[in-house]
N, C-alpha and C positions, 0 to 999 in steps of 0.2 A: 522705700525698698533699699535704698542704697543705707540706709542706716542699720537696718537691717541684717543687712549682708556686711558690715564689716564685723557684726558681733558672731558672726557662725564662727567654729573654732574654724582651724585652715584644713583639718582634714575632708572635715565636710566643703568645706571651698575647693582643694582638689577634684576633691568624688563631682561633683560640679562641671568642672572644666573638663575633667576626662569625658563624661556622660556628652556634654557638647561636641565633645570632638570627634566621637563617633557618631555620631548624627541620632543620636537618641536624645524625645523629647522629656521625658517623667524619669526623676531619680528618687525611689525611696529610701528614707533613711529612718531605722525604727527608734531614732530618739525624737521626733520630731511627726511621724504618721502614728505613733505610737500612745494616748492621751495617756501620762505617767501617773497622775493624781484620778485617775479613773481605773478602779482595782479591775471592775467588771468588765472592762473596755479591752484593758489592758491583757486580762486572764484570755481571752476571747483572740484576740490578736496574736498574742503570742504562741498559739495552739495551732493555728493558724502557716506561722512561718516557716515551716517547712516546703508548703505550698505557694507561699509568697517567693522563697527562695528557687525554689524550681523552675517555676514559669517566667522567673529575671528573662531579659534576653542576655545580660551578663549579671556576674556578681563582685563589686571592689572589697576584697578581706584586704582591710589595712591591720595587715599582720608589725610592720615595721613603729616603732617608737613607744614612746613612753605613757603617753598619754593624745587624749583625742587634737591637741595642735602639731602635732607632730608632724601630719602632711603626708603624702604620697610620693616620692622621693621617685624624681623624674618626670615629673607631670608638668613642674616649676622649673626648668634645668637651674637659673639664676639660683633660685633659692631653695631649693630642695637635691641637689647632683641624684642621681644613682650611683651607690657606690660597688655594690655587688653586681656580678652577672650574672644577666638572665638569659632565660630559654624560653622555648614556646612549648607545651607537653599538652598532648591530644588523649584525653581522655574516650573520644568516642570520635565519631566522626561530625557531629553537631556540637562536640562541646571539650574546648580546646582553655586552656590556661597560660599565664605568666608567671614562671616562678625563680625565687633566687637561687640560683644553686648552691648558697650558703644554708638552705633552710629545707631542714631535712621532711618530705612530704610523704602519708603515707592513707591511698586512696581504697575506702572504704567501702562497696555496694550496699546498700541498705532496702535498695529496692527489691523487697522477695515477696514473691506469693503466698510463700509460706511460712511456718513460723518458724525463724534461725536464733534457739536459744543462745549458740555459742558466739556467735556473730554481736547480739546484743549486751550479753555478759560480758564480752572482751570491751567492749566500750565502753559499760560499765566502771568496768576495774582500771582502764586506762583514766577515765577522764577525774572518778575519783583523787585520783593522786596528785589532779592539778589544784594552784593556790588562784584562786577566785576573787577577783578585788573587789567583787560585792557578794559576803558571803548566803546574804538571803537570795540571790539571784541562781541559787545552785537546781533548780528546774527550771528555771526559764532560760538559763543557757543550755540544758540538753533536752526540750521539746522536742529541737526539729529531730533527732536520731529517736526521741521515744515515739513520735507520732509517725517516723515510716518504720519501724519497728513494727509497734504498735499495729498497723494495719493490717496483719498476715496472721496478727492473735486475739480470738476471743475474748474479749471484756476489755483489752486496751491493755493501759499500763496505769497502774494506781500508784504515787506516788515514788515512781521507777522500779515498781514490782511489777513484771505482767501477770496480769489476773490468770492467764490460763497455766500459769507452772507457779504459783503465787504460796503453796507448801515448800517448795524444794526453793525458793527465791529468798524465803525468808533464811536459808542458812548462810547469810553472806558472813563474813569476819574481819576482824582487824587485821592487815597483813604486814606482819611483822611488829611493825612499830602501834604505838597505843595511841586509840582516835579521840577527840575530845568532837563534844555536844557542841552544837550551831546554838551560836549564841549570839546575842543581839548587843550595841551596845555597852547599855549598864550591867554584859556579865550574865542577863538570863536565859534560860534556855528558847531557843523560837520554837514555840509546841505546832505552830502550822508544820515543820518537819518533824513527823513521826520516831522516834525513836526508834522503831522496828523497821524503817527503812534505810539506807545506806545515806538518803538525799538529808537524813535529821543530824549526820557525824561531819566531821572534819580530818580528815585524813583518808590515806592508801585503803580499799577493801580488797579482799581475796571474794572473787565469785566461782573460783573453781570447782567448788562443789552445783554448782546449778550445774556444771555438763555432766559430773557423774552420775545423778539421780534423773537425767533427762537423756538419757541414750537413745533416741529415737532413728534416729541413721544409723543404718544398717555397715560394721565397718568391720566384721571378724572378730572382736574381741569377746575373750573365754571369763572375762567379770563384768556382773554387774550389781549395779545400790538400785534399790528401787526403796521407796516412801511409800506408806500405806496412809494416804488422805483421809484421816478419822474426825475431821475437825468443819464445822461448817462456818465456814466465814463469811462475817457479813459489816457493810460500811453503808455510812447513811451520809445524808447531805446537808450542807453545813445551817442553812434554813429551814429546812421544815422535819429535820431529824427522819424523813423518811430512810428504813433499810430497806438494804438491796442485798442479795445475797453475792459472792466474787463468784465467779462464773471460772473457777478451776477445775475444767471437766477434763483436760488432760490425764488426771491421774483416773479417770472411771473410762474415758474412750482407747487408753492405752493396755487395756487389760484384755480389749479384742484383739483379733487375729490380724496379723499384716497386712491380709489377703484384703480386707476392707481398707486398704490407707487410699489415696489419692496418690500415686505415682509419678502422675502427668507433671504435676507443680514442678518434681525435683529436677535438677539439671540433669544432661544424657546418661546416663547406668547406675546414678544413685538410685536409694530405695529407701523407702521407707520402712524400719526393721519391726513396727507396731502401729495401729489404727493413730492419728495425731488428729486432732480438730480442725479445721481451717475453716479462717472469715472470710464468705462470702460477701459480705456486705459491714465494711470498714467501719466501725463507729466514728460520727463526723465529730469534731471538738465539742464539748460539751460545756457551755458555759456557767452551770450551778459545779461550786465549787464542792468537794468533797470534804468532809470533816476528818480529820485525820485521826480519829483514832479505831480502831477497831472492833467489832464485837464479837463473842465467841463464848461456846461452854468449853470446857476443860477441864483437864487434871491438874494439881498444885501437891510440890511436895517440898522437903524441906529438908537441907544436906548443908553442908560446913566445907569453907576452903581451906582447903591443903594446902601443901606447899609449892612450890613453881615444880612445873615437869620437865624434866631433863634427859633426855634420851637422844644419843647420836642419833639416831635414822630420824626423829622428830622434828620436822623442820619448823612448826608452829611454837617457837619460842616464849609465847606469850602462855599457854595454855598451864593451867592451872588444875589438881586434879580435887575429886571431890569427895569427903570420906563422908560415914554414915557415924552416927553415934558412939558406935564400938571402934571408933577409928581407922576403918576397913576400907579402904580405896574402891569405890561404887561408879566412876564417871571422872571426865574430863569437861572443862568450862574455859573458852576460851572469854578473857574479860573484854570490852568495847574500850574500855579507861585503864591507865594505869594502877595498877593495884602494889598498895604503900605494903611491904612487909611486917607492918602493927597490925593490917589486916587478916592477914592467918589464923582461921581457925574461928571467925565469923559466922553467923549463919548466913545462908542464903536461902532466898526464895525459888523454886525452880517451876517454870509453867509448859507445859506440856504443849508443842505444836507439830507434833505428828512422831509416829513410828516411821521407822526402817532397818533393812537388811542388805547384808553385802554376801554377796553369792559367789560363788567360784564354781565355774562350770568347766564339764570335762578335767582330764589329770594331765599330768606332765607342766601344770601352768606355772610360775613360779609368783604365789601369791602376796611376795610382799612388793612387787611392781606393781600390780593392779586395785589393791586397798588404798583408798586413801590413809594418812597422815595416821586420823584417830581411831578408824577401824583395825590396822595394822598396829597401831601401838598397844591397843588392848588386845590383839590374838595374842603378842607377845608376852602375854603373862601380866600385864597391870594388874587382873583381878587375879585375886589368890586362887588356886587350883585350875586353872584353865592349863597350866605350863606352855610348852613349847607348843608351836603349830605345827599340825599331824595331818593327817588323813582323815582323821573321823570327824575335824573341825571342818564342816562346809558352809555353814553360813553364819553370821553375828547378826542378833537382833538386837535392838536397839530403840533407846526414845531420846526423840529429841526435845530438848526443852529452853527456854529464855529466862536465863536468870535476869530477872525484876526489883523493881523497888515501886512503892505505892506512894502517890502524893494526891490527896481530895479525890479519893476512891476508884482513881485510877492507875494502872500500871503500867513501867517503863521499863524497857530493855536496858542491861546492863551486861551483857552479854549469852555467847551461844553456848549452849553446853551438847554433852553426850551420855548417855547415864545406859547402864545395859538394863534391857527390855526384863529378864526375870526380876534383877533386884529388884527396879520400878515397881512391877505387879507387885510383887511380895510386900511390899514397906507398904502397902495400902493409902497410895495418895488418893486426897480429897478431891471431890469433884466440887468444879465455882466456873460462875458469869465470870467472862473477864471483859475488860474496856483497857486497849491496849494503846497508848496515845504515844 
């Protein structure tokens, strides 16, 4: 044993000592209860730890140091000082912390009854931005936030998509800066992260669009985007190919009457401003792993990039617009990659992952606060004849679609686009299976 214990790094020697010294007997530690060379173990466990971490009777974040010897600084006075001061901050009345007041904390609730798109997207887009020292490990460091997430929505979370808003989920984008592919190694892409999900990139995402197309709290506002879910989605498992269809009934239970939502969940005077789904009965971790890519019929059509888009009120820097043969500006495509200026004027593939519209209701509203980004920049005259925004412009239709690229008969995102819903009809895109990995 003693030989043992002098090979543990010293953090885990700390966590040790402190665990002793408050009279507690069992210390888990997931490098170690964790069987690392057991995928299925592993998969299983980690699903798991959100509920491991809860019922802790404490929990040691060794936030401080570089690496796992770094120690718990204060635990050792000899050989570890504390050099920052601490506080004590009572999060509940059962459940109190130690923190430095050098280090800025910002406390989360994740436990809802019901399903808190904005709550999840904000964690999303935050945790995104962080640099990950093992970059395959980018789900199994945010389980425990998808799995109490996850609990309050139908069909879970697929790949940090929630299956029940899993149309409107898929329009995340690069925010500001250009994302690069999760890649392994020697340089190749990890296909276990989907490219159509945020968890397959490496950089910053924007999920701001998941709260405007999921307005379900009831909050006075005179706009709204809604998505018309025309696409049936389905994912299968990574042994026995068996599909499952995604269980995004959001977009068909929100099209009833308020007057059916479940009220009680929400906190005192909120409301629920449309019918929303809720899990009764939480789906438990699931240990057959899902295959990551997707399956679906769809539209496919076929447009040319333009030039970069530049427009002061445009904050999406990135965004690229898209002309049609006769070189007529038909949509905007934000890219996932940087895109090389030789690239201009390329074709692209474009695939079809749902319709929508932005509304403006009632007048006196002042419509270029409440459009997003690419709806307001195309009222603004992008398309030829539309001109200025009037009074008789009340809603923009629209399709949205995933500029792709094919490798062994499957297709991969290369980014979002926006294409308006007449042209779309009109050019007569082709219907195809897609298999979207």
């Amino acid at each position: 044993m003693e030989e043992n214990y002098i090979r543990l790094p010293r953090t885990i020697k700390d966590s040790m000592l402190r665990t002793r010294r408050i009279g507690v007997r069992y210390l888990w530690v997931d490098r170690f209860c964790i069987v690392q060379d057991d995928y299925r173990h592993k998969y299983t466990q980690i699903n798991f730890m959100a509920s491991i971490y809860a019922n802790a009777y404490c929990t040691i974040v060794a936030a401080n140091g570089n690496n796992n010897n770094s120690g718990l600084p204060g635990i050792d006075p000899n050989a570890h000082p504390r050099a920052a001061p601490h506080l004590i901050s009572d999060f509940t009345e059962s459940c109190s912390a130690l923190i430095a007041r050098t280090v800025p904390w910002q406390i989360v609730d994740l436990f809802r009854s019901w399903p808190d798109i904005e709550t999840y997207r904000q964690a999303v887009q935050e945790y995104s931005a962080r640099e990950l020292t093992f970059p395959d490990g980018v789900l199994n460091a945010f389980s425990a936030i998808a799995t109490l997430s996850g609990r309050a929505m139908q069909g879970g979370i697929l790949f940090g998509l929630p299956e029940l808003f899993f149309d409107g989920c898929l329009l995340w984008r690069a925010n500001l800066k250009p994302l690069q592919r999760r890649v392994d190694v020697n340089g190749r892409a990890i296909k276990q992260f989907p490219s159509w999900s945020w968890t397959g990139w490496i950089g910053a995402v924007d999920t701001s669009l998941w709260s405007h197309v999921h307005k379900y709290i009831e909050t006075g506002e005179n706009c709204s985007l809604a998505l018309r879910a025309n696409i049936q989605w389905f994912k299968e498992y990574n042994e026995s190919s068996e599909r499952l269809a995604i269980k995004n009934s959001y977009y068909t239970e929100a099209l009833k009457d308020a007057t059916e939502a479940d009220h009680e969940r929400l906190p005192l005077n909120w409301k629920f401003s449309r019918a929303v789904p809720l899990s009764d009965h939480p789906l438990p971790p699931n240990e057959n792993v899902w295959s990551p890519v997707l399956l679906f019929r769809s539209q496919r059509l076929g447009l040319f990039l333009g030039e970069l888009f530049q427009r002061e009120n445009y904050r999406r820097t990135l965004a690229y617009v898209l002309k049609d043969r006769r070189n007529a500006v038909v949509g905007l495509v934000i890219p996932d990659e940087a895109v090389a200026e030789s690239r201009i004027g390329e074709a692209c593939e474009l695939i079809s992952i749902g319709q929508g519209s932005a509304i403006l209701e009632g007048s006196g509203v002042d419509p270029w606060i409440h459009y997003p980004d690419w709806a307001r920049a195309h009222l603004q005259g992008i398309y030829e004849g539309i001109g200025d925004f009037g009074e008789e412009i009340r809603a923009y239709e629209l399709q949205n679609a995933l500029w792709v690229k094919w490798e062994d008969g499957i297709a991969y995102r290369k980014g979002l686009a926006h294409i308006g819903k007449e042209y779309w009809d009109a050019a007569g895109p082709e219907d195809i299976d897609v298999r979207l990995g």
